[in-house]
C-alpha positions in Angstrom: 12.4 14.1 0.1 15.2 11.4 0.8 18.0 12.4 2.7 20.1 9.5 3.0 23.1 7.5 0.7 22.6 4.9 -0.5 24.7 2.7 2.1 22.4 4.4 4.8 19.0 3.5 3.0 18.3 0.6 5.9 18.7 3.4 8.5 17.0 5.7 7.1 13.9 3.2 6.4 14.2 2.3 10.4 13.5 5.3 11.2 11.3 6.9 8.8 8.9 3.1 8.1 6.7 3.7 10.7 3.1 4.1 12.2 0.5 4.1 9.8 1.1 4.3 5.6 -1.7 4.9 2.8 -2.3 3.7 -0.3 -3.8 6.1 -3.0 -6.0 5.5 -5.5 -5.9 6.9 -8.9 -8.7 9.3 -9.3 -10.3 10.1 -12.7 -12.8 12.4 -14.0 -16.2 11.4 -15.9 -14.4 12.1 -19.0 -11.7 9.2 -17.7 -8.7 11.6 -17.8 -6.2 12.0 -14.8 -8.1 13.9 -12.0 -5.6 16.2 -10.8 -7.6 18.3 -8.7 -9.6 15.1 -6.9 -6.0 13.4 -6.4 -4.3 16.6 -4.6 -7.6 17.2 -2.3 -7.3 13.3 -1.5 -3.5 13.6 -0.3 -5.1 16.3 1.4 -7.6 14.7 3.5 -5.1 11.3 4.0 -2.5 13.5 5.4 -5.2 15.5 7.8 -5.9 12.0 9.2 -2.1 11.7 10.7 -1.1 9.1 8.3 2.7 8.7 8.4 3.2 8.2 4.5 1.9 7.2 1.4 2.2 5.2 -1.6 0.9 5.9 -5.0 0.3 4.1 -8.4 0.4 1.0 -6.3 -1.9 -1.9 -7.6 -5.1 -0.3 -5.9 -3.9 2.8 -7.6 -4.2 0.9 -11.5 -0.8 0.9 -12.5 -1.6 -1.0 -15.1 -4.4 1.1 -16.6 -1.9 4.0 -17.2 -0.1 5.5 -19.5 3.4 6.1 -18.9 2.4 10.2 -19.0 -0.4 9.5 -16.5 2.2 7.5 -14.4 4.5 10.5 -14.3 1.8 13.3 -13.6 1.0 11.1 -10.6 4.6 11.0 -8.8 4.7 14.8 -9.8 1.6 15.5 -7.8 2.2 13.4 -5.3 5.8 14.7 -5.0 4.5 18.5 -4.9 1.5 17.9 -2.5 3.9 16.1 0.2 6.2 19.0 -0.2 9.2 17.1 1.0 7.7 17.1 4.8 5.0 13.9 4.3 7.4 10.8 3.3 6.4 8.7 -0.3 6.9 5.9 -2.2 6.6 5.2 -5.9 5.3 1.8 -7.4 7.7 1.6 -10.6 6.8 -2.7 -11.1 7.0 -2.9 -15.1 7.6 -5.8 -17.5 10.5 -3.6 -19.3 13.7 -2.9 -17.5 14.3 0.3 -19.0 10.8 1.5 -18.1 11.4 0.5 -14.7 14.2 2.3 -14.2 13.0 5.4 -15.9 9.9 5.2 -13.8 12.6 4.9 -11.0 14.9 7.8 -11.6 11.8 10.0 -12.5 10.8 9.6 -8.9 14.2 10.0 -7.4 14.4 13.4 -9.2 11.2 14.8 -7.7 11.8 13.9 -4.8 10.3 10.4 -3.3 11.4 9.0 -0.4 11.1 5.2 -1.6 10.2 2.5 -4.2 8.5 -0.5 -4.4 8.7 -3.1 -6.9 7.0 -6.4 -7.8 8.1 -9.0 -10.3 8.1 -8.6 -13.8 4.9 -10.2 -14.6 3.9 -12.8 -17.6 7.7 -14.3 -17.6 9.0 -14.3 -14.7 8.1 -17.6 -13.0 11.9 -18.6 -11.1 12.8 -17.0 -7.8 16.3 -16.4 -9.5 14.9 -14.5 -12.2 12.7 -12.1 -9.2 15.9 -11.8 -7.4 18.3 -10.4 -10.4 15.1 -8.4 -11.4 15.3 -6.4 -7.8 19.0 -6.2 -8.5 18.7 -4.7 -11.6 16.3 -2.0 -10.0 18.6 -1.4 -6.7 21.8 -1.2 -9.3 19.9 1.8 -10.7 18.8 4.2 -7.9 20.1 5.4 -4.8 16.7 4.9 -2.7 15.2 2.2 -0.6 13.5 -0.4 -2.0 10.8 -2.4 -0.7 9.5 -5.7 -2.4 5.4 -6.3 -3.2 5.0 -10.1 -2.5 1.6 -10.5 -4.0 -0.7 -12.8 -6.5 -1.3 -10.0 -8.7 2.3 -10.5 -10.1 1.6 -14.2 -11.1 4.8 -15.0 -9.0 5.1 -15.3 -5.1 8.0 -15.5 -3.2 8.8 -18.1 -0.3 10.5 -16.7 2.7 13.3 -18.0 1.4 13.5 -16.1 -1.2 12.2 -12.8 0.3 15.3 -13.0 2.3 17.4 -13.4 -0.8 15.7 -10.1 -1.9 16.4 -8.1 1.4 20.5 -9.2 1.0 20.3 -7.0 -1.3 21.6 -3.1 -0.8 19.1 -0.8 -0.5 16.2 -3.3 0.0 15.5 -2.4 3.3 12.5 -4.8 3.4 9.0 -6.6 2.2 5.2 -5.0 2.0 3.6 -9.3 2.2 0.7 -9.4 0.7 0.0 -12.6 -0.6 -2.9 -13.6 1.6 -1.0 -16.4 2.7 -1.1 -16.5 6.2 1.3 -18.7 6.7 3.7 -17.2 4.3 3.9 -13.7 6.0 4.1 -15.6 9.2 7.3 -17.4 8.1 8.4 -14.3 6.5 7.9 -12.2 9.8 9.7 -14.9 11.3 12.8 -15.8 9.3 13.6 -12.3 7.8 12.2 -9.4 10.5 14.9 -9.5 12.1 17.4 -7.9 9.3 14.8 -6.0 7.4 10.9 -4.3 7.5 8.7 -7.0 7.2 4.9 -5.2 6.6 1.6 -7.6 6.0 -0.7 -5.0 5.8 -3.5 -6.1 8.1 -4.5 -6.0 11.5 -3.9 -9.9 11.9 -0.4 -10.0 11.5 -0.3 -7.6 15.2 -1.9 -10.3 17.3 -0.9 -13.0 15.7 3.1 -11.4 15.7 2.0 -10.8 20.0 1.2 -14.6 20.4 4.5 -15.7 18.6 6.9 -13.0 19.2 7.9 -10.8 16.6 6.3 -7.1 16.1 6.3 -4.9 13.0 6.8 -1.2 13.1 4.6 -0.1 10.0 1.4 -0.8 7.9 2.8 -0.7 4.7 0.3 0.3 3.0 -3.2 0.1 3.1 -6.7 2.0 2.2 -8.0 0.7 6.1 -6.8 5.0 7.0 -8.7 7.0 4.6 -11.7 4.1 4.3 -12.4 3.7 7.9 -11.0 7.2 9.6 -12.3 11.1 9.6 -9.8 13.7 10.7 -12.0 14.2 13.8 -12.3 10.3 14.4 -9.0 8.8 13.3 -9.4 6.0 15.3 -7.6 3.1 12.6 -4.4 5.5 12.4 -4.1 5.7 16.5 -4.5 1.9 17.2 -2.1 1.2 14.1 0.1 3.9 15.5 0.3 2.3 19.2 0.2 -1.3 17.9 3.8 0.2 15.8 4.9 1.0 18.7 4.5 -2.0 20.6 0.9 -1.2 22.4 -1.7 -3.4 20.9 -4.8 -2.1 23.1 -7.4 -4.9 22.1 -10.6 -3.1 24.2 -9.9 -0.1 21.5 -9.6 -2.2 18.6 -13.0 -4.2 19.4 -15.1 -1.0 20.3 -13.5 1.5 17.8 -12.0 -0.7 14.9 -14.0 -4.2 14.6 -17.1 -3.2 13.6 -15.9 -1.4 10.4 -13.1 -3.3 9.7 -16.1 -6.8 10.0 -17.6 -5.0 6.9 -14.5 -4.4 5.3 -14.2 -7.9 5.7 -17.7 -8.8 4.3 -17.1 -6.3 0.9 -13.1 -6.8 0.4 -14.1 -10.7 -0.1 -17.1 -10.2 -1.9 -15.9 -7.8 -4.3 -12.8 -9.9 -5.0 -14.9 -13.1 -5.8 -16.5 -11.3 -7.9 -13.8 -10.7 -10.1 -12.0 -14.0 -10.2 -9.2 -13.0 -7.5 -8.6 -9.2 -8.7 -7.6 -6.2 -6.3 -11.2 -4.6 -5.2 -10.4 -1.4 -6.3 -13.9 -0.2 -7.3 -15.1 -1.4 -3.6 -12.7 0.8 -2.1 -13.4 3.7 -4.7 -16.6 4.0 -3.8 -16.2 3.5 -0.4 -13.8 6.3 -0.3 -16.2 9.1 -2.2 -19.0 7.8 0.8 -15.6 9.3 3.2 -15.6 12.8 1.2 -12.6 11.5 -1.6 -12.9 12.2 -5.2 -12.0 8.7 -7.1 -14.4 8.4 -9.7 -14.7 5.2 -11.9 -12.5 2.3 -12.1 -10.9 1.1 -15.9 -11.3 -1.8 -17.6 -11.3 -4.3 -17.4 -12.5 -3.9 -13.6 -16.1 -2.3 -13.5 -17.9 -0.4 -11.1 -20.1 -1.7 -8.4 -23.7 -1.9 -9.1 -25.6 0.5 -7.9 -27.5 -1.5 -5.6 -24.0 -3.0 -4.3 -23.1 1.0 -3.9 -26.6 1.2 -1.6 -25.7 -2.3 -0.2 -22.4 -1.0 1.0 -23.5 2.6 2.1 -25.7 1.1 4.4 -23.6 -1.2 6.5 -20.4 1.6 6.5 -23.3 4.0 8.1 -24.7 1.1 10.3 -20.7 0.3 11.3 -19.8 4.0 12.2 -22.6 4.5 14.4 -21.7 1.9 16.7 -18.4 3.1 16.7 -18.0 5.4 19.9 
């Protein structure tokens, strides 16, 4: 639960934004309704991992499939299962203002830690109009903010403006995740010094070591709860070092490359597959094959086949055995 002002939100985020953070998806049951129990034995197993944080109803967690009740029972759960000790953030992007900032204050009164916000997609195609959009949100709530560069919004930011965004009070920084390598580079590079810059891959650590900046969280991915066990939690320890400034290559090839190549292979298949969309049924299924409880994906997304499921299945068993 957030214990800072609003004028110490950037302190509090120094602090607190570090190490490893998860992104959780949105179970549901056969019957497609909310899956309450599956979701509180999921924050469960993320947090037995050693993950520092989470984030939930992000874009892997299909926002946009629900209903502004489902949304709510979400950021309940999530709020009760972190019981104020396990810091969270609450995805509240929305093409209506008012929704946005109800979705906001809803998770300030049960107690989230953060928010993060995208732009309004559909009509919002000027940097101007993104940066008065994150205004509106930060003139409404007293809690950090961080901003979701990404395609899925139909509008990416230059570094430029991203640094617009983080002059902003109580932005305390960006989660990059436009798959523009050369974006987050120039983002890390003209804005990490003032606020959290986060592309959340392994990449951005070696490439930030051969041109001299560092970032101090993975904000937030599905690499924890995808690749990890709680006995072999060997993504959240590199991350965890890398954060703090060891990045220990002989661990990462021996206990991280070989899963993280058929990440690789499946996160680029499956998002081929549908035309540039978030690979959310990849990573569901790949998480119930790690002992989660996700269930299907909603339209218009579908499942993997069933011989992609078996395709999959084999090469995460073949890539954990060779992992020490």
């Amino acid at each position: 639960m957030a214990e800072y002002t609003k004028t110490e939100a950037m302190d509090w985020a120094r602090e607190n934004l570090r190490g490893q953070w998860s992104t959780l998806m949105t179970p549901f049951t056969p019957d497609d309704e909310l899956d309450e129990e599956g979701l509180r034995s999921n924050i469960s197993h993320v947090r037995s991992l050693g993950t520092h944080g989470a984030g939930c109803t992000w874009g892997m967690g299909e926002f946009w499939s629900l209903d502004r009740e489902e949304r709510l029972s979400v950021y309940d759960i999530v709020a009760e299962e972190s019981g104020g000790e396990w810091p969270i953030g609450a995805h509240v992007s929305h093409t209506s203002s008012k929704e946005m900032i109800s979705l906001a204050q809803h998770a300030e009164g049960v107690g989230f830690d953060l928010l993060i916000v995208a732009a309004p997609y559909f009509v919002t195609n000027l940097e101007d109009q993104v940066v008065e959009w994150v205004k509106v949100l930060a003139d409404n709530t007293n809690l950090a903010i961080m901003y979701y560069n990404s395609p899925q919004f139909g509008t990416l930011m230059s570094a430029q403006g991203l640094q617009r965004i983080c002059r902003i009070p109580n932005v305390v920084g960006v989660k990059e995740a436009s798959f523009n390598q050369e974006l987050s580079i120039e983002t890390h590079q003209l804005v990490g010094q003032d606020a959290i810059i986060s592309t959340p891959d392994e990449w951005i650590l070696f490439k930030g070591r051969e041109l001299g900046f560092e970032q101090q969280v993975m904000f937030a991915n599905t690499s924890d709860w995808r690749f990890d066990t709680p006995d072999r939690n060997y993504y959240v320890q590199f991350i965890d070092k890398a954060m703090r400034g060891d990045l220990d290559d002989d661990f990462y090839a021996s206990h991280v490359k070989p899963i993280k190549q058929v990440s690789d292979k499946w996160w680029g298949y499956t998002v081929q597959k549908f035309g540039g969309a978030l690979p959310a049924s990849m990573c569901k299924y790949w998480g119930e094959l790690m002992g989660l409880e996700h269930g299907h994906v909603r339209p218009p997304l579908s499942d993997l086949s069933e011989d992609e499921k078996a395709e999959l299945k084999a090469d995460v068993e073949a890539a954990l055995s060779q992992v020490p």
